[in-house]
C-alpha positions as CSV (number, residue, x, y, z in Angstrom):
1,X,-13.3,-28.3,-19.1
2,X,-14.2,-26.8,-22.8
3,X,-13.7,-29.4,-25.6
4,X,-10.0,-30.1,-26.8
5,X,-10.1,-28.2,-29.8
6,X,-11.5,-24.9,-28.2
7,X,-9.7,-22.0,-27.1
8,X,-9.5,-21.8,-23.1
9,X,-8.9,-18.6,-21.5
10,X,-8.5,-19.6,-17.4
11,X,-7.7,-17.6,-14.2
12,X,-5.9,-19.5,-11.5
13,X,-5.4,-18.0,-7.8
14,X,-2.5,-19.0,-6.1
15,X,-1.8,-19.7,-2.3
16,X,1.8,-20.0,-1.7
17,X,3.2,-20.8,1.4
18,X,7.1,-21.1,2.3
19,X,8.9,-23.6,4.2
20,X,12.3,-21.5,4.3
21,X,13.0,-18.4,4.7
22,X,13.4,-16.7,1.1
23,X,15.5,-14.6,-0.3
24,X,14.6,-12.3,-3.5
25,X,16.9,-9.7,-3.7
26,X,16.4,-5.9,-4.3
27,X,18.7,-3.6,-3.4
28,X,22.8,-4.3,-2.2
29,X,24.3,-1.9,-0.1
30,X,28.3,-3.0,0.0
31,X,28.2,-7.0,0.8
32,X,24.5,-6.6,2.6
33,X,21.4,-7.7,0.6
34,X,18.0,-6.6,0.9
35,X,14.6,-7.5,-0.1
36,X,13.0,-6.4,-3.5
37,X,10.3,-3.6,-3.0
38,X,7.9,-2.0,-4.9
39,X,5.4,0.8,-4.7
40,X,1.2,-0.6,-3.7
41,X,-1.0,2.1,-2.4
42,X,-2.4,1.1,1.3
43,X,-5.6,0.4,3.0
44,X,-5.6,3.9,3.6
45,X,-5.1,5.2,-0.3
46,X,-1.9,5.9,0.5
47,X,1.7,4.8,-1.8
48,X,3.7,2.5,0.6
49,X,6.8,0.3,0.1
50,X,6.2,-3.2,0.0
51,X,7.5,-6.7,-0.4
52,X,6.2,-8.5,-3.4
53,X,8.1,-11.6,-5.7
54,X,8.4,-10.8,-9.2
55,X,5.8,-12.3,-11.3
56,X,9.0,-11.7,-13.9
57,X,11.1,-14.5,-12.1
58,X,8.6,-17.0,-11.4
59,X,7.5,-16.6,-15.2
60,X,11.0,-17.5,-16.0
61,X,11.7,-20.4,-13.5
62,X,8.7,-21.7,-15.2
63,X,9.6,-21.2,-18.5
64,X,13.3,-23.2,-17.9
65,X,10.9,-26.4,-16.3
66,X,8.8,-26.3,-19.4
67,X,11.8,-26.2,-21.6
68,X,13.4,-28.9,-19.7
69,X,10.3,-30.8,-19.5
70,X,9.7,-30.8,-23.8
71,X,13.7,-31.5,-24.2
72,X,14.0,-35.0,-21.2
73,X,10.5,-35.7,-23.3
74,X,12.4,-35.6,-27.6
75,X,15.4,-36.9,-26.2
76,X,17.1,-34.3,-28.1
77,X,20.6,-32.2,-28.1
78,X,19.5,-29.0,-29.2
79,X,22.4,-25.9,-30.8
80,X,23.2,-22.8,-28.6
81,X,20.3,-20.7,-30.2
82,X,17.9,-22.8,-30.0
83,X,18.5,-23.5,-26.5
84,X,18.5,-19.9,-25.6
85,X,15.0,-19.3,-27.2
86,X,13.7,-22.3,-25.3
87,X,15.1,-21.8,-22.0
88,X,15.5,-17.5,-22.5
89,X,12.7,-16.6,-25.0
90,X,15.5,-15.7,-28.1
91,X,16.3,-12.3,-29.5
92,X,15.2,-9.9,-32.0
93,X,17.6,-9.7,-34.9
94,X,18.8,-11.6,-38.1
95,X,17.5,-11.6,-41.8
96,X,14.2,-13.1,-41.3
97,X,11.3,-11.4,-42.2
98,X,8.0,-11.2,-40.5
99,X,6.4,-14.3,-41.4
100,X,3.5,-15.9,-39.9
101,X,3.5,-19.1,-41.2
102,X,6.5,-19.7,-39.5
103,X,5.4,-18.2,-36.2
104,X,2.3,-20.6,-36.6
105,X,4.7,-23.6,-36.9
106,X,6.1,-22.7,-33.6
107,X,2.6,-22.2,-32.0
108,X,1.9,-25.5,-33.4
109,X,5.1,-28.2,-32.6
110,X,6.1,-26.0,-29.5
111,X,3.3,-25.4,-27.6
112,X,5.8,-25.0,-24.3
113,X,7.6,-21.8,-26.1
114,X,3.6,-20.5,-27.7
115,X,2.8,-20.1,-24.2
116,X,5.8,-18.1,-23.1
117,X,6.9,-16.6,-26.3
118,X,9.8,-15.1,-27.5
119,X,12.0,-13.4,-30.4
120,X,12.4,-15.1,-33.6
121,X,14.2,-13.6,-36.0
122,X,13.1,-10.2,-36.3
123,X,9.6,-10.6,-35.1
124,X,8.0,-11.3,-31.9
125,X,5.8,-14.3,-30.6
126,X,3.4,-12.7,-28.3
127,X,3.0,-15.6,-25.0
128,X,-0.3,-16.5,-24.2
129,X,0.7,-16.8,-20.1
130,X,-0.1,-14.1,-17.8
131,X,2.3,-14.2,-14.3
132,X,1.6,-11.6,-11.7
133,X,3.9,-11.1,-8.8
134,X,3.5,-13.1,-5.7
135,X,1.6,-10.6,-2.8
136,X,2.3,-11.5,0.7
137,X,-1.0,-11.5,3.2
138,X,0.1,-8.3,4.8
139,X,-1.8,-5.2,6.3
140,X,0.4,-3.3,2.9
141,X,-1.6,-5.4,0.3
142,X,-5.6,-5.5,1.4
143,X,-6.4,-3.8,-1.4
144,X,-4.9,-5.9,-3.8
145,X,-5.6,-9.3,-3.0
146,X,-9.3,-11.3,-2.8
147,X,-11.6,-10.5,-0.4
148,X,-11.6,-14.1,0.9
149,X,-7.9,-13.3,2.4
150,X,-8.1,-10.0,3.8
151,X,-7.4,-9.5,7.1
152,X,-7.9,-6.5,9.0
153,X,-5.8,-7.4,11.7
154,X,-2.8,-8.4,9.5
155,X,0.6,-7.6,10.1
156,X,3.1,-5.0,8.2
157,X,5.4,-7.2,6.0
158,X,8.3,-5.4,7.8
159,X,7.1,-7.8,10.4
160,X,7.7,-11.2,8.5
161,X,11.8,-10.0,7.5
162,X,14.4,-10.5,9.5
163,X,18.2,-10.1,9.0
164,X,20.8,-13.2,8.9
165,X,24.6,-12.9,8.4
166,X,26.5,-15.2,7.2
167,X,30.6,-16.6,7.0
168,X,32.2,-17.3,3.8
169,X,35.0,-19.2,4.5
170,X,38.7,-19.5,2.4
171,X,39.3,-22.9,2.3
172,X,42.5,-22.0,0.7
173,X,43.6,-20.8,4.4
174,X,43.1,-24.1,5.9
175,X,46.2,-26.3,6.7
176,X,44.4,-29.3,6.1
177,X,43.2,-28.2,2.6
178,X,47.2,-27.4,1.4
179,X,47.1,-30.7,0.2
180,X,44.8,-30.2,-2.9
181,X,47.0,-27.0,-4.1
182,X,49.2,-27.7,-6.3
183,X,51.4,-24.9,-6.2
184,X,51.2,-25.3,-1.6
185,X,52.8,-28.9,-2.6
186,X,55.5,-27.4,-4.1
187,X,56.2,-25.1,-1.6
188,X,56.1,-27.7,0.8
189,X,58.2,-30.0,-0.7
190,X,61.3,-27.6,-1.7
191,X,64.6,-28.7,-0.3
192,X,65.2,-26.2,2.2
193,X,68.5,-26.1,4.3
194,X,68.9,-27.0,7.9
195,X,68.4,-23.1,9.1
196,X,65.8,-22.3,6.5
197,X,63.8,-24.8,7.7
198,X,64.4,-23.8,11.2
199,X,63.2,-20.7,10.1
200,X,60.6,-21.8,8.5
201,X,59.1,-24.5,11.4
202,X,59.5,-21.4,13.6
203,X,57.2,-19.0,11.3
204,X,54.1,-22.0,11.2
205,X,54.0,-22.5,14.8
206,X,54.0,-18.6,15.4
207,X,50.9,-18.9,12.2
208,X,49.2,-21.9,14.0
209,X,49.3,-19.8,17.3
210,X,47.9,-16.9,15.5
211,X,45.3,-19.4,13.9
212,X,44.0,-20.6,18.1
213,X,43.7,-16.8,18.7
214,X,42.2,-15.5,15.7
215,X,40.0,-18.1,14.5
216,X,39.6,-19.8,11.0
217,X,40.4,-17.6,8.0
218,X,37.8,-15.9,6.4
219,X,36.8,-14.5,3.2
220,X,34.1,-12.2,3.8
221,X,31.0,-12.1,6.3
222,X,27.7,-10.1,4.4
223,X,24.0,-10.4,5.4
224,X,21.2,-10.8,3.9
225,X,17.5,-9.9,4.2
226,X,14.8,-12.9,4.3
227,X,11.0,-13.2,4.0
228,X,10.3,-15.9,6.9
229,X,9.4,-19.2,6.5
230,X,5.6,-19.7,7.3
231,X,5.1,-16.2,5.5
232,X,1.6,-16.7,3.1
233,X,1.6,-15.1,-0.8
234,X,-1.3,-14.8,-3.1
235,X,-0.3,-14.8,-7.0
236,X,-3.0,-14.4,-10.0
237,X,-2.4,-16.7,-13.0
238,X,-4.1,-15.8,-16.4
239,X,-3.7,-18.5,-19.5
240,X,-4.8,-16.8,-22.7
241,X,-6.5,-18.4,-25.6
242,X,-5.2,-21.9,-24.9
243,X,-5.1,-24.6,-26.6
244,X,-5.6,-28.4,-24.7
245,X,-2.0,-28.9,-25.9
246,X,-0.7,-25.6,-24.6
247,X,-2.4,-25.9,-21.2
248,X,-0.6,-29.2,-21.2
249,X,2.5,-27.7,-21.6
250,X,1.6,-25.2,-18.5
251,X,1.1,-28.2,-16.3
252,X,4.1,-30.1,-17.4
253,X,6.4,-26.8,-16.5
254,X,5.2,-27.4,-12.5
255,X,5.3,-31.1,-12.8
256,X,9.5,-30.4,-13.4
257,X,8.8,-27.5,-10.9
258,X,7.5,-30.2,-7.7
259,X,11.3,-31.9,-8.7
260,X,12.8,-29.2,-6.5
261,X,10.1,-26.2,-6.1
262,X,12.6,-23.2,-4.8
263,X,12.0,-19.5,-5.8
264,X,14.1,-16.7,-5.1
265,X,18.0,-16.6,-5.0
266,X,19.9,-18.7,-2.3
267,X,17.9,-22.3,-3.0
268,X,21.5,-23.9,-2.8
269,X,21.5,-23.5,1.1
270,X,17.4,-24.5,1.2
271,X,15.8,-21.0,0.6
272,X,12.9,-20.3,-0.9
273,X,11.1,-23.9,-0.8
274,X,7.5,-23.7,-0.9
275,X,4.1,-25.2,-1.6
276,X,1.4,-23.7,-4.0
277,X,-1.8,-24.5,-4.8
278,X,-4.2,-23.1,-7.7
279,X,-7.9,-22.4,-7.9
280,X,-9.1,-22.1,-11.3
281,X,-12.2,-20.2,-12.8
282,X,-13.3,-19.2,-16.4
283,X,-14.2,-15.4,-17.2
284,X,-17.4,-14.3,-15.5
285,X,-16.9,-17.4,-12.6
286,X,-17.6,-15.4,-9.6
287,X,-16.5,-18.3,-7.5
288,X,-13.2,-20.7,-8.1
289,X,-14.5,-24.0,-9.6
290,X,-11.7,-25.9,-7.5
291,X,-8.3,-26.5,-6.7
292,X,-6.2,-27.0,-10.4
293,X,-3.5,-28.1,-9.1
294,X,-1.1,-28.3,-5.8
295,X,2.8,-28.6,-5.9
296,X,5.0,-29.7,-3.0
297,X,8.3,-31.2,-3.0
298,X,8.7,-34.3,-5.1
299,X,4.1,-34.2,-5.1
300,X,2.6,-32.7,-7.5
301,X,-1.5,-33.4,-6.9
302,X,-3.6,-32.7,-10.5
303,X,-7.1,-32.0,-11.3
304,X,-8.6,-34.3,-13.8
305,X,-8.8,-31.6,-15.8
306,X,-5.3,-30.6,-15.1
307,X,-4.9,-34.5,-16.0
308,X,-6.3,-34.8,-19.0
309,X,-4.6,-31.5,-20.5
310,X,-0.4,-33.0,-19.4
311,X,-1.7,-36.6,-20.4
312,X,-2.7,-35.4,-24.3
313,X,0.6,-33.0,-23.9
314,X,2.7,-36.5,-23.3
315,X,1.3,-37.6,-26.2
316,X,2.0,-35.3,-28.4
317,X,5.6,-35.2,-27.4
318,X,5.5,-39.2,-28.1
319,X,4.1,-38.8,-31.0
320,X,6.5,-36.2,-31.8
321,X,9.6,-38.1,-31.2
322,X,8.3,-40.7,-32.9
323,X,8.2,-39.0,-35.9
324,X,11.3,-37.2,-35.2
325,X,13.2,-40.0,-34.9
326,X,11.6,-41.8,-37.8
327,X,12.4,-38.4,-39.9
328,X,8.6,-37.8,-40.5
329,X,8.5,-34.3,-38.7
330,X,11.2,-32.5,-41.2
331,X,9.8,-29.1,-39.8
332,X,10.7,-30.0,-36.0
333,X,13.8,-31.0,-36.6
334,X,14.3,-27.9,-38.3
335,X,13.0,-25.6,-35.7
336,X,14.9,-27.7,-32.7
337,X,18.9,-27.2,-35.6
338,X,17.6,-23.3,-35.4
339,X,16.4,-23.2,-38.6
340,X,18.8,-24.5,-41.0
């Protein structure tokens, strides 16, 4: 790597391979889902419709790990606003004027929001991170990926999808749940009289023979498109102009990231886990100089110069809240209160 105090500007290549099935949601049509699409042109120069992940929604899972990572690292309970320009990028508005002083403070004691950026006040922090969408290996995207993983025999991504339906269930129909419902244990326990109740032991088991026929209760059944597991995607990084300290920060966002590395929507039922790994190369490289990094669940495997960048970015978070805690960083603990 370039000396620390240098400004770094780094491609990394991506190989991203999933071990569920994922879901990254594009179009509804009633209670069906169905993959996001977008427009490539084809081997054959023509526009086609095409499966890709946003580059938009990885930038901001990424963003919320580097946020997380900075605020587990200071210790620190941090007001509404603030959080929302950490974990959200802020919002354009409010009485302050353009001053860049004030976005060089930032840049400086926040390197994990420099490389994202955001709105403060009424001016905007341009980040220094470049996230393109994730491309899937397909016959679709030959044009658009690296020669190294074309393949003229690859299949249409229609072939990779598949359609799965699922049950939600109301609990709240289940005899055996009644018991947690406050206003079912009232019911239950009324007083009733001698024919009511005949009545009313009369109604359940005509309901509990309904219940054998029909099944459980259910609240709704919808489907959902998925991208299968074993499906291969190829993603281009670029990091701007960084600093050690911000490239740090870039590596500390998938260190949080290998604690549970999901994309897409539906990660509560096991969707969208996945492995990555990153080749990186300066401008005018025409070969990768090696693998940056490599993410799996709960594994995250680092470069040494991948090292060396998070190990200085610990370090300056010690050092940090150290100084915080000792009151000798007045201008962090203004920037973490919002300002005031």
């Amino acid at each position: 790597m370039k000396k620390t105090d240098e400004l770094q500007t780094i491609k990394l290549d991506g190989k991203i391979m999933l071990l569920s099935a994922l879901s990254h949601i594009g179009e509804s049509l009633g209670i069906d889902s169905y993959l996001s699409e977008d427009i490539i042109i084809g081997p054959d120069g023509q526009p086609v419709e095409c499966f890709l992940y946003s580059g938009n929604s990885f930038r901001g899972i990424l963003r919320d790990m580097a946020a997380k990572y900075l605020l587990d690292k200071l210790g620190v309970i941090i007001p509404l606003e603030t959080f929302h320009l950490l974990f959200s990028g802020g919002s354009i508005g409010g009485k302050q004027s353009l001053d860049i002083d004030q976005a060089r403070l930032y840049r400086k004691l926040l390197p994990a929001f420099s490389i994202f950026g955001g709105g403060v006040g009424n001016q905007i922090m341009e980040g220094k991170l470049k996230i393109g969408s994730m491309y899937p290996l397909v016959k679709e995207c030959q044009r658009v990926i690296p020669e190294k993983y074309r393949d003229k025999n690859a299949p249409s991504w229609k072939k990779w999808t598949y359609e799965k339906s699922y049950t939600r269930r109301d609990d709240s129909k289940q005899e055996n749940m009644r018991k947690y419902i406050a206003e079912a244990q009232e019911a239950d326990t009324l007083l009733l009289a001698p024919k009511q109740q005949a009545l009313l032991d009369d109604g359940k088991q005509k309901q509990e023979k309904k219940k054998e026929k029909d099944g459980p209760a259910t609240q709704m059944r919808y489907t959902v498109e998925l991208l299968a597991a074993g499906s291969i995607l190829y993603q281009r990084i670029g990091l701007q102009d960084m600093t050690e300290l911000e490239l740090g920060a870039f590596v500390s966002a998938l260190h949080e990231f290998q604690k549970s590395p999901h994309i897409g929507g539906k990660s509560g039922t096991g969707h969208g886990l996945c492995e990555i790994e990153y080749e990186w190369s300066y401008p005018g490289d025409t070969e990768p100089r090696g693998v940056f990094l490599r993410v799996a669940e709960n594994t995250l495997w680092l470069s040494r110069p991948a090292e060396e960048a998070k190990q200085g970015y610990d370090d300056f978070l010690q050092k940090l809240y150290d100084g915080y805690l000792e009151e000798k960083t007045p201008e962090l603990k203004q920037l973490l209160d919002g300002g005031k």
